[in-house]
N, CA, C and O atoms as a GROMACS GRO file, in nm:
protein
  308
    1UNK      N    1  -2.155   0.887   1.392
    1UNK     CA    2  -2.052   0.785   1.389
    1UNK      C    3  -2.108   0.654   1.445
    1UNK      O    4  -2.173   0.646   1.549
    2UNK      N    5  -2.065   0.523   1.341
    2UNK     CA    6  -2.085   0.424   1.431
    2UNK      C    7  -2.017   0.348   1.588
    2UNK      O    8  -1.919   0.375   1.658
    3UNK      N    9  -2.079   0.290   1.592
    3UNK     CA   10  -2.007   0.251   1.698
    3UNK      C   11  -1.912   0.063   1.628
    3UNK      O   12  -1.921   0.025   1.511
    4UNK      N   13  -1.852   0.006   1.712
    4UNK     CA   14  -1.780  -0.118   1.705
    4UNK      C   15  -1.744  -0.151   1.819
    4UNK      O   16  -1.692  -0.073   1.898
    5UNK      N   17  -1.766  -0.263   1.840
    5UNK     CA   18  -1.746  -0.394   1.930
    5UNK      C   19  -1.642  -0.481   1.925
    5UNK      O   20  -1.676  -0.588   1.875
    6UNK      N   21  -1.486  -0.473   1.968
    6UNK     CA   22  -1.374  -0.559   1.926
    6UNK      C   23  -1.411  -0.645   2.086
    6UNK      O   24  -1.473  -0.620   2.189
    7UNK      N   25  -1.299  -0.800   2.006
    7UNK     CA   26  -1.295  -0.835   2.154
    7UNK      C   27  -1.141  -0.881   2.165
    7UNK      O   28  -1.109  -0.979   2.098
    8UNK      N   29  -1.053  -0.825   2.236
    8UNK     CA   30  -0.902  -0.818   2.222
    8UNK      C   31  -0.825  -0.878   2.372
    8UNK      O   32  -0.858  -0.865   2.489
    9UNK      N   33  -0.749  -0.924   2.329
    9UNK     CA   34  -0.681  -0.979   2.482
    9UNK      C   35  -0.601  -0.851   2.554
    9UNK      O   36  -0.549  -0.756   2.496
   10UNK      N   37  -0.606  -0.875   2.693
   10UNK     CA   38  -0.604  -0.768   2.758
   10UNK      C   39  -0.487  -0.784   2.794
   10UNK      O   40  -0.491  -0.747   2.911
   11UNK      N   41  -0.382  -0.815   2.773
   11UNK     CA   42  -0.262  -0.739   2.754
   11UNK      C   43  -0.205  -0.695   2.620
   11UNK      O   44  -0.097  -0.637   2.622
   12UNK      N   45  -0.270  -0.718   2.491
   12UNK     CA   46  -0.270  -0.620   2.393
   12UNK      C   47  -0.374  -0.475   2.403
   12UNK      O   48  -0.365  -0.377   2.329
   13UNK      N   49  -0.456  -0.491   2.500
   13UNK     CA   50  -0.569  -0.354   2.529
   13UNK      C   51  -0.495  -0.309   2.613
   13UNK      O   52  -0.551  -0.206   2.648
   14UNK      N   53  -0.389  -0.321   2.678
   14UNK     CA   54  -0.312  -0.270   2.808
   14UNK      C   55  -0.179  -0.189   2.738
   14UNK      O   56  -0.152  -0.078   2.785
   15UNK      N   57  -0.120  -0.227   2.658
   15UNK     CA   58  -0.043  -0.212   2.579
   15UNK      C   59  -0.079  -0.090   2.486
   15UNK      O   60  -0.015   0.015   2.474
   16UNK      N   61  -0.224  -0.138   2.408
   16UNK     CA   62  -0.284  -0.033   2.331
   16UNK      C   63  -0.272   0.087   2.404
   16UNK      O   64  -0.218   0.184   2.350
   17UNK      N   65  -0.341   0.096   2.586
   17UNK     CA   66  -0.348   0.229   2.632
   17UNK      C   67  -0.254   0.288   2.666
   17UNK      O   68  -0.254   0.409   2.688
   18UNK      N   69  -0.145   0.204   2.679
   18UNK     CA   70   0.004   0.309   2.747
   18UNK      C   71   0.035   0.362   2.588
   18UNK      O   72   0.045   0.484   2.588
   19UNK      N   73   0.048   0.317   2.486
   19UNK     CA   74   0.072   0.359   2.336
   19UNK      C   75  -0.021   0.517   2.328
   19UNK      O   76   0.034   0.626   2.310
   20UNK      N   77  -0.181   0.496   2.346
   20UNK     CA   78  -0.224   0.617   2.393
   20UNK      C   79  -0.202   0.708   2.420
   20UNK      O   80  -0.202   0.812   2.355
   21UNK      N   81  -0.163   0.678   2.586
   21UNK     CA   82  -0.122   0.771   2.711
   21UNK      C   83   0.030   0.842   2.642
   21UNK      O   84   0.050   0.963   2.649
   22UNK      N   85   0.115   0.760   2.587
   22UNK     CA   86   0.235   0.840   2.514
   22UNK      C   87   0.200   0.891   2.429
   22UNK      O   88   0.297   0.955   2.388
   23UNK      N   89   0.093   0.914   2.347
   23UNK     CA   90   0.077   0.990   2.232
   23UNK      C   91  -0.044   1.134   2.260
   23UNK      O   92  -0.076   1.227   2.185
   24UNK      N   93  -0.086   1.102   2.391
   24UNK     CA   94  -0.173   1.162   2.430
   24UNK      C   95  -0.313   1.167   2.355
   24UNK      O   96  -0.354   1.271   2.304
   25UNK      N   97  -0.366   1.079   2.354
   25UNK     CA   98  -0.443   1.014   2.249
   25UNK      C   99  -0.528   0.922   2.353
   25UNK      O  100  -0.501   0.906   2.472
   26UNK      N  101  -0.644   0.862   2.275
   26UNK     CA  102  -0.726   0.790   2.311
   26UNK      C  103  -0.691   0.644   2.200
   26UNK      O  104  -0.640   0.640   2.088
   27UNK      N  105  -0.740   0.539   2.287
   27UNK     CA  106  -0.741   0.380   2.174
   27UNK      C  107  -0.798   0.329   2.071
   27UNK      O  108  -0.781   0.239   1.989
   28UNK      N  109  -0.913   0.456   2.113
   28UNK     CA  110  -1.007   0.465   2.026
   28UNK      C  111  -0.983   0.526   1.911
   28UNK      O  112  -1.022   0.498   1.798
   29UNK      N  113  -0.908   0.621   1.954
   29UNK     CA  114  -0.877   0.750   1.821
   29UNK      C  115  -0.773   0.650   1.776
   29UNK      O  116  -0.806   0.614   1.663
   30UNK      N  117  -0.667   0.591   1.812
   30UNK     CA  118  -0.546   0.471   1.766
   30UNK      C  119  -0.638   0.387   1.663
   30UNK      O  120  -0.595   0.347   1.555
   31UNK      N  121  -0.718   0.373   1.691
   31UNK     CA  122  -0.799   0.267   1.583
   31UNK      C  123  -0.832   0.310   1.499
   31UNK      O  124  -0.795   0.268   1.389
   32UNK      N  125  -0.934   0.435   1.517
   32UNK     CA  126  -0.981   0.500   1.411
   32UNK      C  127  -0.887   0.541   1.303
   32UNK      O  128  -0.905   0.523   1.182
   33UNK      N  129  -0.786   0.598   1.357
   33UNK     CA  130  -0.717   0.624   1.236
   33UNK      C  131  -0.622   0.537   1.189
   33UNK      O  132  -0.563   0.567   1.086
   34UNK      N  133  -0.593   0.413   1.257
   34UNK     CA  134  -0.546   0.304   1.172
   34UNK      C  135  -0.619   0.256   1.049
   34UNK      O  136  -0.564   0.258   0.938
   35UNK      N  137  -0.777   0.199   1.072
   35UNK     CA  138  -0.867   0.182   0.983
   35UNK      C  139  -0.823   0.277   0.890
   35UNK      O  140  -0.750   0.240   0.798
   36UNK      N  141  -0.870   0.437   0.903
   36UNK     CA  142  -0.833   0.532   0.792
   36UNK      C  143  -0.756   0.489   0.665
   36UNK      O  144  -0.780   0.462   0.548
   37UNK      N  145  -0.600   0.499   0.787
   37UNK     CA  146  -0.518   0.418   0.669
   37UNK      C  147  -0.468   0.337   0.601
   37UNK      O  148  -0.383   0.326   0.513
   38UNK      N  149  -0.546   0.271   0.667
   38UNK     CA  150  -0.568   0.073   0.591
   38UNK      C  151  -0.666   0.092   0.501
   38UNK      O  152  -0.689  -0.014   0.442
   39UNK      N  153  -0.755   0.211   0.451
   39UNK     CA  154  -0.846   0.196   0.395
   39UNK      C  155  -0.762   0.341   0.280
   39UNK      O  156  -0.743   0.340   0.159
   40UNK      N  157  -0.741   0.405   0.343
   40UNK     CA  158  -0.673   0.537   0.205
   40UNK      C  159  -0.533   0.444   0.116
   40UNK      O  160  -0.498   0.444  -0.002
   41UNK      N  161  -0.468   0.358   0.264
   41UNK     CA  162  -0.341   0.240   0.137
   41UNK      C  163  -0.441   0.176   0.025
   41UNK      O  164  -0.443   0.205  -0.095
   42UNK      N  165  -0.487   0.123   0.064
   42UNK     CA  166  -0.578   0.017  -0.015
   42UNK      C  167  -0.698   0.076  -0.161
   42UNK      O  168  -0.725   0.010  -0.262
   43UNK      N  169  -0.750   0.213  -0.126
   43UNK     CA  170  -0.777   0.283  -0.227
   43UNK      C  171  -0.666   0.359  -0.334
   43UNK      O  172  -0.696   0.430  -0.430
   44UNK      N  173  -0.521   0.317  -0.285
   44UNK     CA  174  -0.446   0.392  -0.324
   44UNK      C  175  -0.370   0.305  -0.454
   44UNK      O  176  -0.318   0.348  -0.557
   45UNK      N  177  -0.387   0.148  -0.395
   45UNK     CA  178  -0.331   0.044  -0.465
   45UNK      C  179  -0.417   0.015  -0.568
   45UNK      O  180  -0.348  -0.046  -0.650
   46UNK      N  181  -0.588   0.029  -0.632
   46UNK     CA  182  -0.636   0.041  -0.730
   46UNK      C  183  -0.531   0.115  -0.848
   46UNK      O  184  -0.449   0.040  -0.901
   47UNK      N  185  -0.532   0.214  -0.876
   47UNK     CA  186  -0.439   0.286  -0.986
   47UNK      C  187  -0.339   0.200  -1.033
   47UNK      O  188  -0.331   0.175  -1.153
   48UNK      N  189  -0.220   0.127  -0.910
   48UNK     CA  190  -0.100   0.082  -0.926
   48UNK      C  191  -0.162  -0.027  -0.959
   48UNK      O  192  -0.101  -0.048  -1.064
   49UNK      N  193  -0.269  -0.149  -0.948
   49UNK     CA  194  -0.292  -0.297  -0.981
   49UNK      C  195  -0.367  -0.273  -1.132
   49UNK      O  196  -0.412  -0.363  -1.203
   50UNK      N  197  -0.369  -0.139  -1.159
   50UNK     CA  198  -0.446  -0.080  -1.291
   50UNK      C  199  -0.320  -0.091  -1.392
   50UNK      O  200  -0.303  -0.182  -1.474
   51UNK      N  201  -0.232   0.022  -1.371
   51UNK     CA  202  -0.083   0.016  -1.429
   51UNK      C  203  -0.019  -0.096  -1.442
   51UNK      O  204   0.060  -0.092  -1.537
   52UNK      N  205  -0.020  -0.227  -1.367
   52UNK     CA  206   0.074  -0.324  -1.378
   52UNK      C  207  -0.058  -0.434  -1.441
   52UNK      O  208  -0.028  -0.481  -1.551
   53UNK      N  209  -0.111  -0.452  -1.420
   53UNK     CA  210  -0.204  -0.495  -1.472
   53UNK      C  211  -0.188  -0.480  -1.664
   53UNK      O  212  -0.180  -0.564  -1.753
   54UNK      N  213  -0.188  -0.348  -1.662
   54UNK     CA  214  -0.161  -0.268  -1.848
   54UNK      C  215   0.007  -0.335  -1.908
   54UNK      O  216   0.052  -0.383  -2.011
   55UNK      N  217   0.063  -0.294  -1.748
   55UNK     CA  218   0.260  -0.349  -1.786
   55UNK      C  219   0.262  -0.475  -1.835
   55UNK      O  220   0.357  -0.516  -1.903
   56UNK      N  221   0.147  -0.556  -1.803
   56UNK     CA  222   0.161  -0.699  -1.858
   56UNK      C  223   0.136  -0.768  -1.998
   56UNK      O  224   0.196  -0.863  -2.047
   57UNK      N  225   0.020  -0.685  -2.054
   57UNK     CA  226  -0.028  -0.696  -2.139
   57UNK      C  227   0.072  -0.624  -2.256
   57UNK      O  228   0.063  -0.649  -2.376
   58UNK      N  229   0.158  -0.541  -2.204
   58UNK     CA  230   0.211  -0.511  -2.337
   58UNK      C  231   0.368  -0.568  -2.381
   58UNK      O  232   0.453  -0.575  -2.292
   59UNK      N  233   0.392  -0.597  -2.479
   59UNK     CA  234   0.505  -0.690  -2.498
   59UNK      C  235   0.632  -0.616  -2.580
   59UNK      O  236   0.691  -0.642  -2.686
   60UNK      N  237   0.644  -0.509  -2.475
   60UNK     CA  238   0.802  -0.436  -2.529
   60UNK      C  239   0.888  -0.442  -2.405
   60UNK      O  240   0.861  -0.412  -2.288
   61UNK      N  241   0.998  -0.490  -2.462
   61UNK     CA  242   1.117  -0.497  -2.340
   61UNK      C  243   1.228  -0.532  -2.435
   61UNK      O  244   1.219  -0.523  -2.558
   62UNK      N  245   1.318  -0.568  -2.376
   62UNK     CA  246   1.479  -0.584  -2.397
   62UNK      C  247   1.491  -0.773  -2.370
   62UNK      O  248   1.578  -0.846  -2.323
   63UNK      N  249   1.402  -0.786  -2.408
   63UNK     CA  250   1.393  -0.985  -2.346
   63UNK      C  251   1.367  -1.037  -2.514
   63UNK      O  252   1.356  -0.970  -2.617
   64UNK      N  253   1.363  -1.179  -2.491
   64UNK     CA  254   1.330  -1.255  -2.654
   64UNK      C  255   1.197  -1.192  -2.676
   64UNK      O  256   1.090  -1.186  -2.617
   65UNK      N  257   1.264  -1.132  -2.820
   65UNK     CA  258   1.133  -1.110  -2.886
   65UNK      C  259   1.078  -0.974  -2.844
   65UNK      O  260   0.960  -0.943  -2.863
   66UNK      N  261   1.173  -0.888  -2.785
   66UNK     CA  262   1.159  -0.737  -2.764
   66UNK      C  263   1.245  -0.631  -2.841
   66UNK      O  264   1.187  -0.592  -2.942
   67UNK      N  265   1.345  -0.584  -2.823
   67UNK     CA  266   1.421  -0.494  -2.910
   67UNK      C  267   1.502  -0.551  -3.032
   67UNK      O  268   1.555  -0.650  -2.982
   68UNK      N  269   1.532  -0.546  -3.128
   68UNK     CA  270   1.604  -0.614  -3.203
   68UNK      C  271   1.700  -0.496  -3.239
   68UNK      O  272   1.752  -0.530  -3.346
   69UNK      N  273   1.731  -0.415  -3.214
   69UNK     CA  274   1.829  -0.308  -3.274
   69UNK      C  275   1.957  -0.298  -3.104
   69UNK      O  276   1.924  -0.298  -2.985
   70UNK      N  277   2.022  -0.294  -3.134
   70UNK     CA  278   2.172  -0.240  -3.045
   70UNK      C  279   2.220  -0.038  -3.037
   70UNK      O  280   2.223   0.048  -3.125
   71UNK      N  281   2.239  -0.035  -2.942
   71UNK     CA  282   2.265   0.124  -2.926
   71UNK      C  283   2.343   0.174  -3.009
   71UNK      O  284   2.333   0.291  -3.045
   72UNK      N  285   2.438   0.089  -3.055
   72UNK     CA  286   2.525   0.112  -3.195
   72UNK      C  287   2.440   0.154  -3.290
   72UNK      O  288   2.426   0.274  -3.313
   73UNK      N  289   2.378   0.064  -3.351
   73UNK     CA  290   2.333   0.095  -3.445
   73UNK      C  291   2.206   0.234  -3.407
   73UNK      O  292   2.165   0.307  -3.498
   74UNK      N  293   2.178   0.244  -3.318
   74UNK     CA  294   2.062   0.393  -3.268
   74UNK      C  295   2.155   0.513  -3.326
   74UNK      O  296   2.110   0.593  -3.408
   75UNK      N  297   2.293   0.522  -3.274
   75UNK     CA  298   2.351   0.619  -3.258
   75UNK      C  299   2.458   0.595  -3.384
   75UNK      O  300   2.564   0.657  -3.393
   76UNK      N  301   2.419   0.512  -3.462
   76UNK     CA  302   2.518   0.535  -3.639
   76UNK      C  303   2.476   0.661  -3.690
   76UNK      O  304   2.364   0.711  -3.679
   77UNK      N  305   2.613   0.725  -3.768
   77UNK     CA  306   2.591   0.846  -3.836
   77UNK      C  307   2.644   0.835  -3.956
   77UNK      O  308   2.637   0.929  -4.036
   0.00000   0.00000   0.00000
């Protein structure tokens, strides 16, 4: 594991350790797995900026120049 060097004001590092001490945890481990999941959100949002990305490009909807038929007429017999 690497190591890291923050430099944080010490009443947010004071703060950090009572957050700790209630979780029974280290500040260190608080970080580490923050990073984690700032990094598993962010691999997670590829797929979804993939999908909307595709949603844009395609031009079917219920707006000008999207459906031209009415549910009436879907469901004539």
């Amino acid at each position: 594991m690497a190591n890291l060097t923050l430099s944080i004001d010490a009443e947010l590092l004071k703060q950090a350790r009572i957050r700790a001490l209630e979780r029974d945890t280290s500040v260190n481990t608080l970080v580490r797995e923050y990073l984690e999941g700032l990094v598993a959100r962010d691999e997670g949002l590829e797929p979804m900026d993939a999908f909307l990305a595709l949603t844009e490009s395609v031009h079917a909807g219920s707006g000008p120049g999207g459906r031209t038929w009415t549910r009436d007429e879907l469901y004539e017999r």
